[in-house]
C-alpha positions as CSV (number, residue, x, y, z in Angstrom):
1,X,21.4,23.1,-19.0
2,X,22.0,20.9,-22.3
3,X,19.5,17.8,-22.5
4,X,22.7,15.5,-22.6
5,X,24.0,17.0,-19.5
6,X,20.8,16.5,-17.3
7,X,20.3,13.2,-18.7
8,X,23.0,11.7,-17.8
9,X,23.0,13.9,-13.9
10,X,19.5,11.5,-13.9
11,X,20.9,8.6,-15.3
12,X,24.1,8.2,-13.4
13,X,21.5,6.1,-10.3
14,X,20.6,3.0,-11.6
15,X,18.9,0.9,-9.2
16,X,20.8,-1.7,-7.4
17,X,19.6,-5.5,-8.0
18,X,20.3,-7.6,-4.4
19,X,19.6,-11.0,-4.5
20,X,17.6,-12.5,-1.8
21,X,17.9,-10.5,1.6
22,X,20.3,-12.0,4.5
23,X,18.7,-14.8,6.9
24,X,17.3,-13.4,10.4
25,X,18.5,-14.0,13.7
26,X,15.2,-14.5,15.8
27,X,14.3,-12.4,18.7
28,X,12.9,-13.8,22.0
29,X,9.6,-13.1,23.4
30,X,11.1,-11.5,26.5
31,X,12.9,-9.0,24.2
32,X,9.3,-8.1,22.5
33,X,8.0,-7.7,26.1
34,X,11.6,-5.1,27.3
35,X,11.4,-3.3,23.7
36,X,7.8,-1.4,24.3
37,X,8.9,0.9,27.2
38,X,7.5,3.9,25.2
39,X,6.9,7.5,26.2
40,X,3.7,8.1,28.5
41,X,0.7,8.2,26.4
42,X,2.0,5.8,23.9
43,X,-0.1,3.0,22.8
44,X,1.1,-0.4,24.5
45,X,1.2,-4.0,22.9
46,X,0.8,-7.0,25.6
47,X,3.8,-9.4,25.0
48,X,1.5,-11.9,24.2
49,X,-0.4,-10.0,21.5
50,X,3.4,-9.2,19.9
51,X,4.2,-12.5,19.9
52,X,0.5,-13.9,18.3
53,X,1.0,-11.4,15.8
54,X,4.8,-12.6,15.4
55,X,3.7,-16.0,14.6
56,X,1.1,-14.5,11.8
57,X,3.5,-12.8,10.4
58,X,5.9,-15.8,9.9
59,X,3.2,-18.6,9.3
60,X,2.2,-20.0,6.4
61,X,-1.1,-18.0,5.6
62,X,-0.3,-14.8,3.6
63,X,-3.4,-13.1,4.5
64,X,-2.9,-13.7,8.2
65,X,0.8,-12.1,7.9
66,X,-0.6,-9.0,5.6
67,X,-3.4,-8.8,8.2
68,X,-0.4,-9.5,11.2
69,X,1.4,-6.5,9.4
70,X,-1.3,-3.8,9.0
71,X,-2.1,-4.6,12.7
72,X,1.2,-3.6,14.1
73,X,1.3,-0.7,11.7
74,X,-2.0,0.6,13.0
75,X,-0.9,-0.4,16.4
76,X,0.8,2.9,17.6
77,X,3.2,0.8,19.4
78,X,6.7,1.6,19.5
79,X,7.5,-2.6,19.8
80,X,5.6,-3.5,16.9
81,X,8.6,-2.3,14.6
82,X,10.7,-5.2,16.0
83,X,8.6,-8.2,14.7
84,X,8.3,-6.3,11.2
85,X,12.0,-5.7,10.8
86,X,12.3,-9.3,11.8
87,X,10.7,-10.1,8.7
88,X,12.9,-7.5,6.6
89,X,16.0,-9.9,7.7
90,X,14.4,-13.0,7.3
91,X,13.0,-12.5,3.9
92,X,9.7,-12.9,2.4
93,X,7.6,-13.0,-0.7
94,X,6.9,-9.6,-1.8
95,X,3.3,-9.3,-0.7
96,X,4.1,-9.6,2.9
97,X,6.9,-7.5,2.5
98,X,4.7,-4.6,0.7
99,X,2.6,-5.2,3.8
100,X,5.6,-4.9,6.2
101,X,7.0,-1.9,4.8
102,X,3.7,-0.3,4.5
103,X,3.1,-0.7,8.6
104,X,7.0,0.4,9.3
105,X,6.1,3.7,7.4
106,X,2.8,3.9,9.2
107,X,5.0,3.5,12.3
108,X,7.5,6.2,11.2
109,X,5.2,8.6,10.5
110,X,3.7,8.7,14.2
111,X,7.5,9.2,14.7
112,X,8.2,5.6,16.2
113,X,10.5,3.8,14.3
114,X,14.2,3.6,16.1
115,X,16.8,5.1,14.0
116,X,19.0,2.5,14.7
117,X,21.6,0.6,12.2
118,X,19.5,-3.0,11.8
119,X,16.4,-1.1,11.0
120,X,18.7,1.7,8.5
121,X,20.3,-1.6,6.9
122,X,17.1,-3.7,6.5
123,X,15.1,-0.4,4.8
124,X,18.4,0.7,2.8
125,X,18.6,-3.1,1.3
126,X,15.2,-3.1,0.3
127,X,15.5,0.1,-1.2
128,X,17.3,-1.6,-4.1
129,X,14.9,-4.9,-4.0
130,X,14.5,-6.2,-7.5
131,X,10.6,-5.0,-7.1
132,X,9.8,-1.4,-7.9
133,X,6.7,-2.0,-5.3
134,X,9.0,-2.9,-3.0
135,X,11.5,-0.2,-3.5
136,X,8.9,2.2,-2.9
137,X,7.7,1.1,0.1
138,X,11.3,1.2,1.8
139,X,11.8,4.7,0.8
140,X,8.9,6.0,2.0
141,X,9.4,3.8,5.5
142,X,13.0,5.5,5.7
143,X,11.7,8.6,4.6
144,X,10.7,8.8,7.7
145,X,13.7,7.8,9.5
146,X,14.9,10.5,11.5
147,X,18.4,10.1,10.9
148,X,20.9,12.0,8.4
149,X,22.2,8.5,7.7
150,X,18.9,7.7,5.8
151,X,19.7,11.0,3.2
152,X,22.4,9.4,1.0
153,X,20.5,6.6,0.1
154,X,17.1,8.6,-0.7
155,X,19.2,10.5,-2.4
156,X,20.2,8.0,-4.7
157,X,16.8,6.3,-5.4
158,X,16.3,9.8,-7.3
159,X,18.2,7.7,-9.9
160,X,15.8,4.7,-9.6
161,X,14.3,3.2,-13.1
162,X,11.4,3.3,-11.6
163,X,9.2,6.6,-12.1
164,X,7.3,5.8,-8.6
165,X,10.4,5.5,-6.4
166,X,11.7,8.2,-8.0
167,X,8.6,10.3,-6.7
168,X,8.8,8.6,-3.7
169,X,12.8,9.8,-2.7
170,X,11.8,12.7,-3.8
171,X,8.8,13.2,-1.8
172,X,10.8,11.4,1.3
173,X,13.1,14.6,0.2
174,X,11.2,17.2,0.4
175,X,10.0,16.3,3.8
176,X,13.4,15.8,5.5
177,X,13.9,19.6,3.8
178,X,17.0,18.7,2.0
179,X,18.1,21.2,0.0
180,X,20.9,19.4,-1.5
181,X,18.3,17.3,-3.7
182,X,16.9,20.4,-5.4
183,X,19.4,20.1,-8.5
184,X,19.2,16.2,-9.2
185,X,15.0,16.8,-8.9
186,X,15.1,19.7,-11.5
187,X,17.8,17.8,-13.7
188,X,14.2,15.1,-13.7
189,X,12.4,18.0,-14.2
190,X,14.3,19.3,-17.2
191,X,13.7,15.4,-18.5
192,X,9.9,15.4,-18.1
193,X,9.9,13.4,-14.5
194,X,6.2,14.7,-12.6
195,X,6.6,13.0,-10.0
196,X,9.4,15.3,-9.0
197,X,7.5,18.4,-9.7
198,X,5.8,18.8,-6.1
199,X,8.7,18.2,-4.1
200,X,10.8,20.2,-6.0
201,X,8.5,22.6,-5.6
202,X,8.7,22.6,-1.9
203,X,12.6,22.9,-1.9
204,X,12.7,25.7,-4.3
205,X,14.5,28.7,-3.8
206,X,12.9,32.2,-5.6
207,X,15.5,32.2,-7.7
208,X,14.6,28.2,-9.0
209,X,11.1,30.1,-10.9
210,X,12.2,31.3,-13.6
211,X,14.5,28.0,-14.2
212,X,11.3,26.3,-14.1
213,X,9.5,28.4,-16.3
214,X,11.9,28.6,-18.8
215,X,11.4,24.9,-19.2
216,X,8.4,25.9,-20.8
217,X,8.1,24.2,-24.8
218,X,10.8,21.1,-23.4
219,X,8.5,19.3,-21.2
220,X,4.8,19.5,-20.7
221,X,3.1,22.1,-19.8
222,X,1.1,20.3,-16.9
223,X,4.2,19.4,-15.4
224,X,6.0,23.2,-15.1
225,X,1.7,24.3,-14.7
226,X,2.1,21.5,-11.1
227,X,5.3,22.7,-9.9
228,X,4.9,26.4,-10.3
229,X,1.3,25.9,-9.0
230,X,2.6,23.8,-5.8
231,X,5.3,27.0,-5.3
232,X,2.8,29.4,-5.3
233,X,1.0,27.5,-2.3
234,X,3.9,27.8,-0.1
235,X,3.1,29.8,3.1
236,X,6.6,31.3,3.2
237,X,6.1,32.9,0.1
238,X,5.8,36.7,-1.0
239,X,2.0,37.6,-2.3
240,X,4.1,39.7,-4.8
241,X,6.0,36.7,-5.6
242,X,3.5,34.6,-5.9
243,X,1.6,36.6,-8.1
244,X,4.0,36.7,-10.8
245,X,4.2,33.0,-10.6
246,X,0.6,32.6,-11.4
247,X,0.4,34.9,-14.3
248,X,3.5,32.4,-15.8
249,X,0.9,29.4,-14.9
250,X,-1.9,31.9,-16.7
251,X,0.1,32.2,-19.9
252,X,0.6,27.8,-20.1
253,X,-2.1,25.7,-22.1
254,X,-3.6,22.9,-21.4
255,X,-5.9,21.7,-18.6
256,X,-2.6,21.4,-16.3
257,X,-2.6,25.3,-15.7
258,X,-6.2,25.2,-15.2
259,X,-6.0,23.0,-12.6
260,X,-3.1,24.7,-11.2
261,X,-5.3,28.0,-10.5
262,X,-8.2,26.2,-9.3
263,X,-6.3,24.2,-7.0
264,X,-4.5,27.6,-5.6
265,X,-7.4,29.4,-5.2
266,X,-9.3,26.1,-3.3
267,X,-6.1,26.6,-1.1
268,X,-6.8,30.0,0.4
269,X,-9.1,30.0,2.9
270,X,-12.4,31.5,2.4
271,X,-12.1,34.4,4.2
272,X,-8.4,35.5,3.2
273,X,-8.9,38.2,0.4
274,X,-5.1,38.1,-0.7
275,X,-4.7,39.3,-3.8
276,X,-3.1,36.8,-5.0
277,X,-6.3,35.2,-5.2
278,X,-7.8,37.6,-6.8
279,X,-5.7,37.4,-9.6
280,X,-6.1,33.8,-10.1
281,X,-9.7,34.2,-10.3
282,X,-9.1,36.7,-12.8
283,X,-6.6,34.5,-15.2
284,X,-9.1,31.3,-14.8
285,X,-12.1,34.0,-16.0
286,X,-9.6,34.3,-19.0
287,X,-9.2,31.5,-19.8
288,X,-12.6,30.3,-19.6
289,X,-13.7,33.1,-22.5
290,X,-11.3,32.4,-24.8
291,X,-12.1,28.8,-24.8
């Protein structure tokens, strides 16, 4: 692919620049109290404990709020997303909301954050929030968002200015299995973007190695030495296969393919003699006596 065709496949995102998020209609404590009907086994918030940590959130000391936040992300309570995304609508500075996205993602990740539209809208608005901190947190939150409606907007982010919410939409990417991203991640790739390099890893088809080796004297060599290296640690792929891959990683300088080799061979158990393995061992004894 020509240099000017991936850059502008990676440039046509730019980040969107809201203004000020949309005022909040407030919730009652009786709807805190209805919302935590979770699945047996779930963790449980008293109403009264939602609502003290409702008021931190909202009051005037910062450190209460970030403390009121990382609470109700730690909480493992399906009702503590409500108070959170309450904040989302209202608005705040961007500490507490770093704080309030971090506990929504926390949330999401032990699979309890609703996919329903406020909480899509609220993570899809702060996705383009004029603060890359904050743009990052909002992916990762909707990363987790089981919902095909959350794919079109991590999809753009892949677009994002910002090298870290870049990563981050991929990564978000890569988890949701999307195949679809795998040519706007290598189109970064092709520019020199690392933080794509281990998602795109995970996406890649057999057929997407040699693409990435041939990158080889474009971009770094620590970058095609990750990817490659991240492929090779897939569980789905061929010993054969993967053995080819790390003889490419062999023939890279730098410390990046070092690392690469180490890391893949720290990644096989102990007692698994593949011989893939072995062959590592073999190209990092190489390397080590011609340095």
């Amino acid at each position: 692919m020509a240099a000017g065709g991936v850059a502008r496949a990676a440039s046509s995102e730019t980040p969107s620049q809201p203004g000020d998020v949309p005022h909040a209609a407030h919730r009652s404590k009786s709807k805190a109290a209805k919302a935590d009907k979770a699945a047996p086994g779930t963790p449980v918030l008293a109403p009264d404990r939602i609502e003290a940590l409702r008021l931190a959130l909202v009051g005037p000391d910062d450190t209460a709020a970030i403390d009121a936040a990382a609470s109700l992300g730690a909480s493992g309570a399906q009702a503590a997303a409500e108070p959170l995304c309450e904040v989302l609508a209202a608005g705040a500075a961007p500490a507490r909301l770093q704080a309030v996205l971090d506990a929504l993602g926390k949330l999401g990740a032990a699979h309890l954050l609703r996919a329903d539209q406020t909480t899509l809208d609220a993570l899809e608005l702060y996705s383009g929030h004029r603060s890359p901190d904050v743009r990052r947190r909002a992916i990762k939150a909707l990363g987790t968002v089981n919902d095909p409606r959350a794919t079109p907007v991590l999809l753009e982010r892949l677009g994002d200015a910002a090298s870290d919410v870049r990563a981050a939409a991929a990564e978000a990417l890569a988890g949701r299995h999307e195949v679809k991203a795998t040519g706007r991640m290598f189109a970064l790739l092709a520019m020199g973007d690392a933080g794509v390099a281990g998602p795109l890893a995970g996406l890649a088809t057999p057929d997407m190695v040699p693409r990435i080796a041939e990158l080889n004297g474009t971009i770094e060599d620590g970058i095609i030495a990750d990817a490659l290296g991240e492929y090779a640690k897939r569980s789905d792929v061929p010993d054969k296969l993967r053995i080819d891959v790390l003889r490419t990683i062999g023939g890279l300088s730098g410390a990046g393919a070092t690392t690469a080799l180490v890391d893949y061979i720290a990644s096989v158990p102990a007692k698994d003699d593949r011989a893939s393995k072995k062959e590592a061992q073999k190209l990092l004894d190489q390397r080590g006596a011609s340095q």
